[in-house]
C-alpha positions as YAML, in Angstrom:
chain: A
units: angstrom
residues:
- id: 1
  name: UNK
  ca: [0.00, 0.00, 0.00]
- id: 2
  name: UNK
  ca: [2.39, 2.63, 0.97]
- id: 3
  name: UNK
  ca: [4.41, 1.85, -2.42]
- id: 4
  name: UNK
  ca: [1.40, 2.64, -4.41]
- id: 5
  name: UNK
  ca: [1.23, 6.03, -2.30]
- id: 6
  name: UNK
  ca: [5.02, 6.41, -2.88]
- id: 7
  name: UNK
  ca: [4.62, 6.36, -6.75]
- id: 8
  name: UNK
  ca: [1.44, 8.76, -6.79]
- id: 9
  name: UNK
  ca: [3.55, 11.47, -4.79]
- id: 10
  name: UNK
  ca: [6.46, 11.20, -7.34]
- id: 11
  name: UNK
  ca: [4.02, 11.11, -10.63]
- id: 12
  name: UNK
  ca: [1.72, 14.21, -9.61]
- id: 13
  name: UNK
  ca: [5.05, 15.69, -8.26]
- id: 14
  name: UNK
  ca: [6.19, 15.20, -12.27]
- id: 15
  name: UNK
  ca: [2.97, 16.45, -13.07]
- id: 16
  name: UNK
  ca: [2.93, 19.63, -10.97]
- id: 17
  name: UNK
  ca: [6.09, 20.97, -12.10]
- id: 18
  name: UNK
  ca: [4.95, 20.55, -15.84]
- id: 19
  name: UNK
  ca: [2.11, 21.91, -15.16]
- id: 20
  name: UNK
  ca: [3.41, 25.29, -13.24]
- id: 21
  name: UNK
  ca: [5.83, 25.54, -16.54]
- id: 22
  name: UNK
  ca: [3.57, 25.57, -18.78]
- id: 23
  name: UNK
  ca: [1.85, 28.05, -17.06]
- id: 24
  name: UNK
  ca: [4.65, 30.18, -17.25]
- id: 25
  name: UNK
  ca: [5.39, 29.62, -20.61]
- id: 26
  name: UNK
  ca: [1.92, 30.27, -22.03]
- id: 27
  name: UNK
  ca: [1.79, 33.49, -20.20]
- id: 28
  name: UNK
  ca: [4.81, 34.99, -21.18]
- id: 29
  name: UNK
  ca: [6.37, 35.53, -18.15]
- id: 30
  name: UNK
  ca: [10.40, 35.11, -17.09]
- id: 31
  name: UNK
  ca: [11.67, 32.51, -20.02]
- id: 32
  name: UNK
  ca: [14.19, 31.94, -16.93]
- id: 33
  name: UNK
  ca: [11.85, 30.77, -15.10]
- id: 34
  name: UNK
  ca: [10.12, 28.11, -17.05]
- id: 35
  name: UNK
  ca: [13.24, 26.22, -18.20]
- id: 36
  name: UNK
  ca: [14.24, 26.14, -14.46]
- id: 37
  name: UNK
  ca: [11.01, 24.63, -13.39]
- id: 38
  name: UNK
  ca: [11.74, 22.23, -16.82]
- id: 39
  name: UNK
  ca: [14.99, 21.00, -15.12]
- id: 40
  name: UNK
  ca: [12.72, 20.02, -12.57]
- id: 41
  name: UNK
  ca: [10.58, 18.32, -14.11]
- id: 42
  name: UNK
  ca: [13.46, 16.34, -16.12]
- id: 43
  name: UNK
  ca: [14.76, 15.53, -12.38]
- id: 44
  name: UNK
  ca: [11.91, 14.53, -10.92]
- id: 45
  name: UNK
  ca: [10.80, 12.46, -13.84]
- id: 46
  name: UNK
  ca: [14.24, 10.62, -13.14]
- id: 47
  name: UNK
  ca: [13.11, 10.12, -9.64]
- id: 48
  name: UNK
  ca: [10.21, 8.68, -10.67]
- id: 49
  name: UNK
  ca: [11.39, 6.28, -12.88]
- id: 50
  name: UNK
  ca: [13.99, 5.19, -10.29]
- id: 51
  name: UNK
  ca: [11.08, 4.90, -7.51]
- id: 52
  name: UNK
  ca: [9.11, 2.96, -9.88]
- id: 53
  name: UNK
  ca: [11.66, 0.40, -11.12]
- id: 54
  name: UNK
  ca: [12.32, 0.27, -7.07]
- id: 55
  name: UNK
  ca: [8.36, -0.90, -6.91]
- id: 56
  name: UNK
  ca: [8.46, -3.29, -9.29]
- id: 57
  name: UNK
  ca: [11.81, -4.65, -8.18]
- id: 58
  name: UNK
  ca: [10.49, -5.24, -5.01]
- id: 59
  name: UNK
  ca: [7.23, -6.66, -5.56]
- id: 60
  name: UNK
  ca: [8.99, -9.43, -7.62]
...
């Protein structure tokens, strides 16, 4: 159960930081801004990935 939980926090986590750059994108605000909040989303998406491999590792 609390692996399930684990890999909803990093996905919407993934899916939050897209989400705020996009945001910031389509309004035209710092260009700064949204590639640094697209790093995050490349790093988190990494974490993701590696907590979700963990998962399935484990569960086998």
């Amino acid at each position: 159960m609390g692996s399930n939980a684990l890999v909803g926090v990093a996905v919407g986590a993934v899916a939050l930081v897209l989400l705020f750059g996009l945001i910031n994108m389509l309004k035209g605000d710092n260009p700064n801004r949204s590639q640094q909040l697209m790093r995050w989303r490349v790093v988190l998406q990494l974490v993701a990935i590696i907590i979700i491999m963990g998962v399935i590792w484990y569960r086998s």
